[in-house]
KOLPAPA-701267 format. One record per residue (C-alpha): residue in one letter; residue number from 1; z, x, y. Coordinates in steps of 0.001 Angstrom, whole numbers. Example, Ala and Ser with C-alpha at 12.3 -4.5 7.8 and 13.67 -1.06 7.14 Angstrom:
+------+-----+---------+---------+---------+
: rest :  nr :      up :    east :   north :
+------+-----+---------+---------+---------+
:    A :   1 :    7800 :   12300 :   -4500 :
:    S :   2 :    7140 :   13670 :   -1060 :
+------+-----+---------+---------+---------+
//
This chain:
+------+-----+---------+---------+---------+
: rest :  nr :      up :    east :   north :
+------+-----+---------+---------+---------+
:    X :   1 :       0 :       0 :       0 :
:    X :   2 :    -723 :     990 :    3367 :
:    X :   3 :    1492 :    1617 :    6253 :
:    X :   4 :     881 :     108 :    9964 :
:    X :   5 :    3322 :    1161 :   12775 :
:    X :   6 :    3469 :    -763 :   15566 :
:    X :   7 :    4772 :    1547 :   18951 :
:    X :   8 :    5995 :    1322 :   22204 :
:    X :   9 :    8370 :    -614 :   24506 :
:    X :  10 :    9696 :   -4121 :   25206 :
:    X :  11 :    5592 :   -5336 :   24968 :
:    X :  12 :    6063 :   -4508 :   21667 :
:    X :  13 :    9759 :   -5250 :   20880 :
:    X :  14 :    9140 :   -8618 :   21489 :
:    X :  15 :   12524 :   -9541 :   20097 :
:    X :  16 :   11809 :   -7771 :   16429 :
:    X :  17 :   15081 :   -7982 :   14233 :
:    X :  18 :   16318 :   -4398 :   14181 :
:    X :  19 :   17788 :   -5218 :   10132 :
:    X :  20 :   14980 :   -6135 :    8953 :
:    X :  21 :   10624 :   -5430 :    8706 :
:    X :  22 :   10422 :   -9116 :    7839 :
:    X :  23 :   10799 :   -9895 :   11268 :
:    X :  24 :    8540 :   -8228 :   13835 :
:    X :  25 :    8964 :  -10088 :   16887 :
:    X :  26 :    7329 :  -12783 :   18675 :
:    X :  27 :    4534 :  -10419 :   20245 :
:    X :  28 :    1086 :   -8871 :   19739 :
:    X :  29 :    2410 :   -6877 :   16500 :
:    X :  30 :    3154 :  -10113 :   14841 :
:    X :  31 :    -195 :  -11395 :   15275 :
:    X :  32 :   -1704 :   -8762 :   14322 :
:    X :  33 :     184 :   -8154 :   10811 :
:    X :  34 :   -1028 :  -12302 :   10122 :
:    X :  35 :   -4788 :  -11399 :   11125 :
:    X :  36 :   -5117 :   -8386 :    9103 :
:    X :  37 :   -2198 :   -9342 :    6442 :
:    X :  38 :   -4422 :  -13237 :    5938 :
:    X :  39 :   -7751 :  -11233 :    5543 :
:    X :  40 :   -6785 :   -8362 :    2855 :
:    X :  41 :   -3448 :   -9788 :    1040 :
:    X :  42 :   -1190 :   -7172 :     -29 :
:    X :  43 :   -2658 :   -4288 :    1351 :
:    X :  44 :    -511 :   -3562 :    4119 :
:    X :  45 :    2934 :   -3209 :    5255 :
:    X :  46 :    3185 :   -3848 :    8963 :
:    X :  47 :    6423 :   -2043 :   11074 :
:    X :  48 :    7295 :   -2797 :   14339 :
:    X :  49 :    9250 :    -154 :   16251 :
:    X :  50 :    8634 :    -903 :   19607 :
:    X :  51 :   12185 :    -313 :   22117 :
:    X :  52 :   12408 :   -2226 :   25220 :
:    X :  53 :   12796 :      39 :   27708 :
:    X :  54 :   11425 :    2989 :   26267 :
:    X :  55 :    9159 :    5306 :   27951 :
:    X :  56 :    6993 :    7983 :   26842 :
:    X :  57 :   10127 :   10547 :   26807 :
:    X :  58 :   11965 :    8405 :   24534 :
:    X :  59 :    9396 :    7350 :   22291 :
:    X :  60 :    8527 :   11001 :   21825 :
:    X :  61 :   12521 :   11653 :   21484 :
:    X :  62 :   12299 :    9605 :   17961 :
:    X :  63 :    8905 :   10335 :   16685 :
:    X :  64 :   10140 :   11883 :   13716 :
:    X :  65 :   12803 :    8564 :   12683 :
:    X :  66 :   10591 :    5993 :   14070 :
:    X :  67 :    7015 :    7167 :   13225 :
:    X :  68 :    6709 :   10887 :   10999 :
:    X :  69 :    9273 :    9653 :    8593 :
:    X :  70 :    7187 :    6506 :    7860 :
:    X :  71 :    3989 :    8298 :    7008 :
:    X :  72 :    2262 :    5486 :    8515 :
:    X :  73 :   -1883 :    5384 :    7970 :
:    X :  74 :   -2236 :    3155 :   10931 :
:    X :  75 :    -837 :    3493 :   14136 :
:    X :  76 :   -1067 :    1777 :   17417 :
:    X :  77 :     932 :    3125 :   20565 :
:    X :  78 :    1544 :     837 :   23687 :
:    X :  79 :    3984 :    2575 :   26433 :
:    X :  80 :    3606 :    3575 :   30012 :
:    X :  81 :    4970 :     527 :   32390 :
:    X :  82 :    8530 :    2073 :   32379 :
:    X :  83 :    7108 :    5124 :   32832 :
:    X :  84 :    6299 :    3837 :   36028 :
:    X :  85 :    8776 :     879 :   36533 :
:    X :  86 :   12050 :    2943 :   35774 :
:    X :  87 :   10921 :    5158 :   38982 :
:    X :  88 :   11329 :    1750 :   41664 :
:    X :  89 :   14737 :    1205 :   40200 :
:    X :  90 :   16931 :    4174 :   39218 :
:    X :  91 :   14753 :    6688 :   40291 :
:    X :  92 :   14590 :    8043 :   36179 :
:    X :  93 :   10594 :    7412 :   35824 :
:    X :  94 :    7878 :    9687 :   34119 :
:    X :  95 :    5300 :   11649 :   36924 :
:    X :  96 :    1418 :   11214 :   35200 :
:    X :  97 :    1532 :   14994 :   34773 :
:    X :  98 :    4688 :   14239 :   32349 :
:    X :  99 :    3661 :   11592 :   30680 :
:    X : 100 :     473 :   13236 :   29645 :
:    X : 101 :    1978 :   16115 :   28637 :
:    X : 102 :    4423 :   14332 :   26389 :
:    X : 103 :    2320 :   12013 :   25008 :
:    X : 104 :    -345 :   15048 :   23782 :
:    X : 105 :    2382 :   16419 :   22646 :
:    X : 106 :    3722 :   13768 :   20757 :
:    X : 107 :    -151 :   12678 :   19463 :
:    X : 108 :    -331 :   16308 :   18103 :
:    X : 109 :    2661 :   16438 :   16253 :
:    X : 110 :    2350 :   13225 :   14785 :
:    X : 111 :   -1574 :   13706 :   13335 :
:    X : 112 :     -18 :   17070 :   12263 :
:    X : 113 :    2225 :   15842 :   10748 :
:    X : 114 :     703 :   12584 :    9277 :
:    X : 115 :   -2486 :   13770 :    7863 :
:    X : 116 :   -5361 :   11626 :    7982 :
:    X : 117 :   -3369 :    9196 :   10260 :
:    X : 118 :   -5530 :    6601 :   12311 :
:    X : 119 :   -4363 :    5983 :   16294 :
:    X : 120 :   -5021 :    3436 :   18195 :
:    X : 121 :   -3723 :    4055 :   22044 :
:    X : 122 :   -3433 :     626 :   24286 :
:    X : 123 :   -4065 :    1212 :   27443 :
:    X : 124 :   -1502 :     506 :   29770 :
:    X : 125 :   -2146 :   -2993 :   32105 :
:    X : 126 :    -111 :   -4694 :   34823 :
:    X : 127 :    -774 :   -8196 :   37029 :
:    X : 128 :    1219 :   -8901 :   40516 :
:    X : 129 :    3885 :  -10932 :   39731 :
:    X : 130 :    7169 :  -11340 :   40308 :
:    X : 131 :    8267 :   -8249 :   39215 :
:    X : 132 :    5787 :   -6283 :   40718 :
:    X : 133 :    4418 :   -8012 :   43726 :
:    X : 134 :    7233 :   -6510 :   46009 :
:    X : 135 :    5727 :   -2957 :   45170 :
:    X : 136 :    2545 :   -3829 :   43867 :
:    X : 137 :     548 :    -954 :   45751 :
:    X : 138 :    2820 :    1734 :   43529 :
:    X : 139 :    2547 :    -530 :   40162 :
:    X : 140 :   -1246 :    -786 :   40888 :
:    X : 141 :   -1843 :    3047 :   41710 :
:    X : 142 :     301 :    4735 :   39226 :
:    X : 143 :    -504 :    2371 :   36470 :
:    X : 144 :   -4015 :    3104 :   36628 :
:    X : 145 :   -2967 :    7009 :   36905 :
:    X : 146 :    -922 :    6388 :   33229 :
:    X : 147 :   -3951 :    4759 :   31936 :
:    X : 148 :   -6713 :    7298 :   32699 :
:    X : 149 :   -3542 :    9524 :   30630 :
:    X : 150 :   -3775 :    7579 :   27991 :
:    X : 151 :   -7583 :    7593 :   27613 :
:    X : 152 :   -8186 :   11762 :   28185 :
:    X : 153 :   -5259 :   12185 :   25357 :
:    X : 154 :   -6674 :    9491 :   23087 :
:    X : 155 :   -9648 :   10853 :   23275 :
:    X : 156 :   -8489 :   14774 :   22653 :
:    X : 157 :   -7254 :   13636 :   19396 :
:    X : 158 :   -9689 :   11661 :   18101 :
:    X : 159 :   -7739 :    8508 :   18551 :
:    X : 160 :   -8818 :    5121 :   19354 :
:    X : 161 :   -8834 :    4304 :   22878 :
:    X : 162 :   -8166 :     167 :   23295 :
:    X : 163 :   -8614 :   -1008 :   26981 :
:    X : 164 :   -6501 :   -3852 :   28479 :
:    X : 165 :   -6122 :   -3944 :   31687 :
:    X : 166 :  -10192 :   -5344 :   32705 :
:    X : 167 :   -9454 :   -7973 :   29798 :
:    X : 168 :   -5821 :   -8975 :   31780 :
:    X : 169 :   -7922 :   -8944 :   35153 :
:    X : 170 :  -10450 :  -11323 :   33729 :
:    X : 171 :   -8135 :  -13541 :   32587 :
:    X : 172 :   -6523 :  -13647 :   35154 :
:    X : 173 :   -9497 :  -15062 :   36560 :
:    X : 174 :   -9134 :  -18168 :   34592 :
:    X : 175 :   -5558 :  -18775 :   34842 :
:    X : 176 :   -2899 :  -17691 :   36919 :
:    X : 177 :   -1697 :  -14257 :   36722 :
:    X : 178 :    1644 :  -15032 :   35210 :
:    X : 179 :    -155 :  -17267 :   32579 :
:    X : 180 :    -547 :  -14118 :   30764 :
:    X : 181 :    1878 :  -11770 :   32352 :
:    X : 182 :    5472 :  -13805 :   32865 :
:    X : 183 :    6600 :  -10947 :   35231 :
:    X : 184 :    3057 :   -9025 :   36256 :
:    X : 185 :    4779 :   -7026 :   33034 :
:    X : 186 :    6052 :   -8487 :   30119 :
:    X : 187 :    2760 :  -10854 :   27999 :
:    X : 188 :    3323 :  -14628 :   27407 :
:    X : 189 :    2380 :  -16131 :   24430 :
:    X : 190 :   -1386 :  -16066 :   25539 :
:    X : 191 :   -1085 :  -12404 :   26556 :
:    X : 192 :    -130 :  -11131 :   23268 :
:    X : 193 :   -2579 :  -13214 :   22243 :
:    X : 194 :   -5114 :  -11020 :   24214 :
:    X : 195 :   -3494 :   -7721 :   23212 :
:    X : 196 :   -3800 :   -8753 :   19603 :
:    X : 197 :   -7374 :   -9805 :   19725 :
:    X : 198 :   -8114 :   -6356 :   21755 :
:    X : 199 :   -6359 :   -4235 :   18846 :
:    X : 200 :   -7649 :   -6447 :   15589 :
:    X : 201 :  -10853 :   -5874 :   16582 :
:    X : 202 :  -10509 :   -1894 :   17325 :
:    X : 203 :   -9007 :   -2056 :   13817 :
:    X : 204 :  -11965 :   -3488 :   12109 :
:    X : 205 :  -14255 :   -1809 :   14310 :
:    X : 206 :  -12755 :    1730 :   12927 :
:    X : 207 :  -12338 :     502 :    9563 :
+------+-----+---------+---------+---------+
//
């Protein structure tokens, strides 16, 4: 059976019961695991070990417990908000030029250390909203800066790159921003729903 680790913060926490893999949250991970779990039965076991509040420091601070020691096949990787977010409140954010050092770092230990390993990296998105209207010209800018990250490292290692934030911006263009985005942040039911569709179909597309 193959393994599928789901990464990142609270967009992929989503609530996931820390006791047990039965439960994975009421996010994008969770519809993902149905989708691929309906169409091949039994060939997959799906973890989701996504921390809210994590950024790319502290994911990379448990790579080896959270991610190496699973051996996972499949792997997607969502983080970079709080890498931005955690800078507006306590000052304790992550500059681009540190996230995208940690995160190659991180990417090459893990497909070191996982052989074979297949990545997918989600870009990171945001929306104004309540949460980020009030400094929506720093979410905007350095958002996009952790992004562009995301896409040069993805693309050093070979690893998927999955774009969100043009698919949140054209949705947005249907419905209200916090349709998808409750906060400008944190997905609604119908944003998983879009980060799901974005990844299942990377996934078959690399299969």
């Amino acid at each position: 059976m193959k393994t599928f680790v789901f990464q990142g913060d609270s967009i992929t926490d989503a609530g996931r019961d820390r006791g047990s893999d039965d439960y994975r949250g009421n996010g994008y991970p969770t519809l993902v695991a149905g989708r691929v779990g309906f169409d091949r039965p039994g060939e997959f076991r799906f973890l989701n070990r996504g921390v809210s509040g994590d950024r790319i420091v502290d994911l990379n601070s448990r790579v080896k417990r959270d991610l190496i020691n699973l051996q996972p096949d499949y792997l997607s990787i969502l983080i970079g908000i709080n890498d931005v977010w955690h800078e507006l409140g306590d000052r304790n954010g992550v500059d681009d030029e540190k996230y995208r050092r940690t995160y190659r770092a991180l990417l090459e230990e893990v497909t070191r250390m996982c052989p074979g390993i297949r990545i997918f990296v989600l870009e990171p998105f945001v929306l104004r909203g309540p949460a980020t209207e009030g400094a929506w010209g720093v979410f905007d800018r350095e958002t996009k800066k952790r992004a562009a990250s995301a896409k040069a490292v993805a693309e050093e290692f070979g690893c998927v790159f999955v774009p969100l934030q043009k698919a949140f911006d054209e949705a947005a263009e249907k419905a209200p921003a916090t349709y998808w985005l409750l906060d400008g942040v944190h997905p609604s039911a119908m944003g998983h729903e879009l980060i799901a569709r974005a990844l299942t179909e990377a996934f078959y597309a690399a299969e």
